[in-house]
VOPAGU-2260 file (C-alpha; in pm, 1 decimal, decimal comma):
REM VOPAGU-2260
SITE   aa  ch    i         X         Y         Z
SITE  UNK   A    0       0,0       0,0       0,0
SITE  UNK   A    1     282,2     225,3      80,5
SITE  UNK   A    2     465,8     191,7    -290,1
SITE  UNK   A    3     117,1     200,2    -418,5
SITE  UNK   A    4      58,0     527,3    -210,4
SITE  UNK   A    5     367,9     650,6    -401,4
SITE  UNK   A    6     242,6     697,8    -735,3
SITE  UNK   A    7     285,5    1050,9    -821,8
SITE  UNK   A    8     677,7     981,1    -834,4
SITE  UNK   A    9     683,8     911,2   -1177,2
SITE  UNK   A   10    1059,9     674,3   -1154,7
SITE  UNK   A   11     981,0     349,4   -1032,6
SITE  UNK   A   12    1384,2     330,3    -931,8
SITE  UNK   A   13    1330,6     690,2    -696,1
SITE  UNK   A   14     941,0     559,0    -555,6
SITE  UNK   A   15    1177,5     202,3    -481,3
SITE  UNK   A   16    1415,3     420,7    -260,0
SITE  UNK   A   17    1159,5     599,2    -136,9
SITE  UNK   A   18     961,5     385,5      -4,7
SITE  UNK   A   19    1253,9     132,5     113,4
SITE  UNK   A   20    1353,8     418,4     314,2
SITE  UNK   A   21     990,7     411,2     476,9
SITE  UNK   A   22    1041,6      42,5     495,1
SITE  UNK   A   23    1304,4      63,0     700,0
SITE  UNK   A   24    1097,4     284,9     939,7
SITE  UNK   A   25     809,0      56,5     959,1
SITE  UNK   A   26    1029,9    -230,4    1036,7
SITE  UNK   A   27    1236,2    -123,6    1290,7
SITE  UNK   A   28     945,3      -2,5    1483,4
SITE  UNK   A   29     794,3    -371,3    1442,0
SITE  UNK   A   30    1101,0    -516,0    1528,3
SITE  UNK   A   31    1103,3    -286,4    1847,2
SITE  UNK   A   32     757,2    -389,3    1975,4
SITE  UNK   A   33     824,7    -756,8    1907,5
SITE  UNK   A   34    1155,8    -768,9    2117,5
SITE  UNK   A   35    1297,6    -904,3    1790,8
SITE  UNK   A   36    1685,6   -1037,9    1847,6
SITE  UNK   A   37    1801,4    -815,0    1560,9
SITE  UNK   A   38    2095,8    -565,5    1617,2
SITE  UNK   A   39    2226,7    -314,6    1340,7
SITE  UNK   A   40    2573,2    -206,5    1513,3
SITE  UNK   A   41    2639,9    -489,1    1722,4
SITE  UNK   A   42    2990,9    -620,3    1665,4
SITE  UNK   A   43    3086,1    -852,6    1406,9
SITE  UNK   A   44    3115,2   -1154,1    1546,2
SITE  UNK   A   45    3064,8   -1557,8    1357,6
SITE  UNK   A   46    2884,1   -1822,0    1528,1
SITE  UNK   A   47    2957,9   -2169,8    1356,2
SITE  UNK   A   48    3174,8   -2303,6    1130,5
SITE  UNK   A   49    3350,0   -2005,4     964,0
SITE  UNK   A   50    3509,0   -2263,4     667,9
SITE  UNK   A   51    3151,5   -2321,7     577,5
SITE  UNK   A   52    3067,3   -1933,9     579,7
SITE  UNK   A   53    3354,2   -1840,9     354,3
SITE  UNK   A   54    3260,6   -2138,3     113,5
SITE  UNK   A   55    2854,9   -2057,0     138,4
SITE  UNK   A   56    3009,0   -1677,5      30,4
SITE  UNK   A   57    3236,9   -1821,0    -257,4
SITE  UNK   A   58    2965,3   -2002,0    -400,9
SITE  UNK   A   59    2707,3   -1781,1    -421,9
SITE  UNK   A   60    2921,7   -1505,0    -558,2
SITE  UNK   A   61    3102,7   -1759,4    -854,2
SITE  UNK   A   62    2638,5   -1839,0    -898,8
SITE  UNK   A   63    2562,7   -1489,8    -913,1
SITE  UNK   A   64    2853,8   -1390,3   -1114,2
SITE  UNK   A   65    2780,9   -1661,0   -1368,0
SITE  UNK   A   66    2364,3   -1539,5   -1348,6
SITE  UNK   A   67    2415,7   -1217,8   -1407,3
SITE  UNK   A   68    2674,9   -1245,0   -1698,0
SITE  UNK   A   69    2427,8   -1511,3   -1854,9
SITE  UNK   A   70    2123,2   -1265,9   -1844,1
SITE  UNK   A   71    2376,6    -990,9   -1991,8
SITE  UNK   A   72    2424,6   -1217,9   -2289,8
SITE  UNK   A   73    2069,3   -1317,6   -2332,2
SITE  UNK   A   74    1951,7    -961,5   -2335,2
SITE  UNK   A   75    2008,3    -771,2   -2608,7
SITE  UNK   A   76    1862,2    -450,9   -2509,3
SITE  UNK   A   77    2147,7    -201,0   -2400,8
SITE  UNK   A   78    1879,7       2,8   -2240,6
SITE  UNK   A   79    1994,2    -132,0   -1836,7
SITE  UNK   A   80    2306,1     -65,7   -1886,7
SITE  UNK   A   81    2227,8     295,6   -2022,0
SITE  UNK   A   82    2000,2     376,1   -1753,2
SITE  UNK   A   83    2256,4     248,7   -1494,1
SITE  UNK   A   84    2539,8     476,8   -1662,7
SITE  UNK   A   85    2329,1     777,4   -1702,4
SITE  UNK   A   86    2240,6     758,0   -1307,8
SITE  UNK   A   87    2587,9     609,4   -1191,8
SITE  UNK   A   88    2587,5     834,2    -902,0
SITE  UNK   A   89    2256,4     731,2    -791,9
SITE  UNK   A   90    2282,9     397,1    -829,5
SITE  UNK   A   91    2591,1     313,7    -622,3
SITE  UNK   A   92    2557,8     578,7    -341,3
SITE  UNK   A   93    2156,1     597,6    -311,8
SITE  UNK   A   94    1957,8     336,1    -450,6
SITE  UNK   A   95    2165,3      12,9    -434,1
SITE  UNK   A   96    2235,9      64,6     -58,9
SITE  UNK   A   97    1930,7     133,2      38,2
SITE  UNK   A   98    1734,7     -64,8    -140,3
SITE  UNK   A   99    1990,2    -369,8     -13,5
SITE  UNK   A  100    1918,8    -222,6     369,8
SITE  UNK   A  101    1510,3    -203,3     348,7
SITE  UNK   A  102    1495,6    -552,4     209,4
SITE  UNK   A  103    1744,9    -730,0     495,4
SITE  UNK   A  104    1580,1    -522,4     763,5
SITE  UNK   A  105    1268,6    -626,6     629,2
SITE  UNK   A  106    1308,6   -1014,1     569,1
SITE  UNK   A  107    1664,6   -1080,1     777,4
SITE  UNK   A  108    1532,6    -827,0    1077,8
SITE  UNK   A  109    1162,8    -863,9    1078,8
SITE  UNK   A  110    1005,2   -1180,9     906,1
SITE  UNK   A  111    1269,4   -1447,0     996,6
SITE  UNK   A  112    1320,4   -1367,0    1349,1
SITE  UNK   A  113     965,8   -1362,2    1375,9
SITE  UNK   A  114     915,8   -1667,6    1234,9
SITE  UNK   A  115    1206,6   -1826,9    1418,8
SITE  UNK   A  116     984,4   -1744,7    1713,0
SITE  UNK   A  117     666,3   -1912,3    1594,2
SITE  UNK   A  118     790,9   -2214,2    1463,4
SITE  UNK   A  119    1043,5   -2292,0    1763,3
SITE  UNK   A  120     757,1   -2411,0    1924,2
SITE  UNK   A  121     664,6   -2655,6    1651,2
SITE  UNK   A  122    1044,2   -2732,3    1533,5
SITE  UNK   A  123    1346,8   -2622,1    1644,6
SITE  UNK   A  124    1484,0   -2657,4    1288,0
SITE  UNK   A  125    1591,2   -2280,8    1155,8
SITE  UNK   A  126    1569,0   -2429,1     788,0
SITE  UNK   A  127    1185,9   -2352,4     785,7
SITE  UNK   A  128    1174,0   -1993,7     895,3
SITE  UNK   A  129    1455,5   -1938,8     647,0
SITE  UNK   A  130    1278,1   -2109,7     322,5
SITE  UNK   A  131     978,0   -1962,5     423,6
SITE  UNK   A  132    1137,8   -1598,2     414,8
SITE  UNK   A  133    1311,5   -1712,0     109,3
SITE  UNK   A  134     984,9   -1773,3     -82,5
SITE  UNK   A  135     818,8   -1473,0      55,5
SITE  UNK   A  136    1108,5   -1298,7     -69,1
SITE  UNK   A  137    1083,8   -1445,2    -405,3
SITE  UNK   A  138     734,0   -1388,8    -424,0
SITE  UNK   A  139     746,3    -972,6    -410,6
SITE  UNK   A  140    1021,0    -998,1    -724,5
SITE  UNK   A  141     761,4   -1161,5    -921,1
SITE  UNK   A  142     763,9    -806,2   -1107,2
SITE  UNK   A  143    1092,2    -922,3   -1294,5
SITE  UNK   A  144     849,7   -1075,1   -1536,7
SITE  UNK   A  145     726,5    -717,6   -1637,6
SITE  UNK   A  146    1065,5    -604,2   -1689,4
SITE  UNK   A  147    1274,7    -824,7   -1823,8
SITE  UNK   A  148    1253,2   -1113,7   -2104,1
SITE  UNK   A  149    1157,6   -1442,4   -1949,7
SITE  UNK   A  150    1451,4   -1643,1   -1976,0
SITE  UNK   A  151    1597,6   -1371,1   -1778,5
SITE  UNK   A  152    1318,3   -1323,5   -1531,1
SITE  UNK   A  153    1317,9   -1706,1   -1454,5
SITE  UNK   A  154    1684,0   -1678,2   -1332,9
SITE  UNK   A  155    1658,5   -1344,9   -1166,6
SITE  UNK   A  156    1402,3   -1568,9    -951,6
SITE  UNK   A  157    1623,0   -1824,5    -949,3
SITE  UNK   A  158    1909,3   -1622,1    -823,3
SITE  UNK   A  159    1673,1   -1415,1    -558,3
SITE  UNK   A  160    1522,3   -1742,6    -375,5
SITE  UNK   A  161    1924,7   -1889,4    -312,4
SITE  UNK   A  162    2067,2   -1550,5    -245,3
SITE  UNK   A  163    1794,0   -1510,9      10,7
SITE  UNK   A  164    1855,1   -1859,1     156,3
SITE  UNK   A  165    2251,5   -1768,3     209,8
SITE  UNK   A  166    2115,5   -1402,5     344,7
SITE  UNK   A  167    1910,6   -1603,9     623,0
SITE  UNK   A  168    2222,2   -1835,2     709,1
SITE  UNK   A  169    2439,8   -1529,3     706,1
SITE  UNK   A  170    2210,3   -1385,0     923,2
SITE  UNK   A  171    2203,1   -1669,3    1150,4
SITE  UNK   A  172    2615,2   -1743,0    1225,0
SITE  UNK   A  173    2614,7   -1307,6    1265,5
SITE  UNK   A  174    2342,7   -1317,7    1514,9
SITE  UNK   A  175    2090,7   -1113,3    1327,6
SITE  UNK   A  176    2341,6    -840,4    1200,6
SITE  UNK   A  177    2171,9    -679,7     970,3
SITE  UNK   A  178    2467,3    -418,9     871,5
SITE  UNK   A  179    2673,3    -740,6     777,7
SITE  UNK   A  180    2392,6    -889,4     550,7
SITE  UNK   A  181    2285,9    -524,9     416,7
SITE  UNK   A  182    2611,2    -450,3     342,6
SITE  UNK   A  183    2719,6    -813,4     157,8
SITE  UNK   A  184    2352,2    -779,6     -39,6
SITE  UNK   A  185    2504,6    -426,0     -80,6
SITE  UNK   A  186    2821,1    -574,1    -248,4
SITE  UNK   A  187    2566,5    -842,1    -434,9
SITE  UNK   A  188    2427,5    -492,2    -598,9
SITE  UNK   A  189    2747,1    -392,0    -739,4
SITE  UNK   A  190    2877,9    -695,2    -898,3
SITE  UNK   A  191    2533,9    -640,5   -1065,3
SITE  UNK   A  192    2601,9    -359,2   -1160,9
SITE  UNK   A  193    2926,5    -394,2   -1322,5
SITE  UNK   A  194    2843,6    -711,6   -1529,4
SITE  UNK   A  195    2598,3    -533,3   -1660,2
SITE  UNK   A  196    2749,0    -193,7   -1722,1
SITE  UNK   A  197    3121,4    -347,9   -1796,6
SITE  UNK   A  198    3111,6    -676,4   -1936,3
């Protein structure tokens, strides 16, 4: 209702930062009244097995490396990669950032703590809360399909439901960190970016 409510900005990519930035508002008061276990400056510290993090990380930057440079050379339209030039600026200080902050405070800070508190009760088995913010996740980029061709679209999804599993599990061995995972997803943005601007 909010993005909806934002219709008289006529750029989809400034009514996205806009209302990622009211997002962000919304969600941290949620996460305030649920007594959420989700930090923002806490120190960086790795539960687990940190051979398995740095290997979960490798992966899924080779797979979205090798996603992104296949949708580059299945579309043929140079108009991305024109927009993303003409509003350089934009993109890497403003838009990427924040876009990468509203949707980890929003799915890493709200919606999988949350359901990590629901679900404990049924199964103490993270996996669940994570797949089920992965889908729900996956679900609001259905819009891909309106913007890009659909061999394109279908690995965009693709590459949004895994990146969101490996956001949840880096999520989990930070302790809900959410500047960690904003700022990797962050990172995600610009490797994005410069496949499809560069390559």
């Amino acid at each position: 209702m909010v993005y909806l409510s934002l219709f008289f900005i006529d750029n989809t990519e400034y009514r996205s930062v806009v209302f990622s930035i009211v997002l962000i508002v919304i969600c941290r008061f949620l996460i305030k009244k649920y007594k959420l276990p989700t930090y923002y400056f806490k120190k960086f510290r790795i539960t687990g097995n940190t051979t398995r993090l740095i290997i979960y990380t490798v992966i899924m930057i080779i797979l979205f490396v090798g996603i992104n440079i296949t949708q580059n050379l299945l579309d043929a339209s140079k108009e991305m990669r024109n927009d993303y030039l003409q509003n350089i600026i934009f993109y890497l200080s403003i838009s990427f950032p924040i876009k990468a902050f509203g949707e980890e405070i929003l799915y890493r800070g709200l919606i999988l703590p949350y359901l990590e508190t629901k679900t404990n009760r049924l199964n103490k088995n993270f996996n669940i809360s994570n797949i089920i913010t992965s889908i729900l996740m996956t679900i609001t980029h259905i819009g891909f399909f309106y913007i890009m061709p659909f061999y394109n679209a279908i690995l965009a999804i693709i590459l949004v439901f895994i990146a969101s599993l490996y956001f949840g599990y880096l999520a989990k061995v930070t302790k809900q960190n959410i500047l960690i995972c904003g700022i990797i997803h962050t990172l995600f943005n610009y490797i994005h970016f410069f496949i499809y601007c560069y390559f």
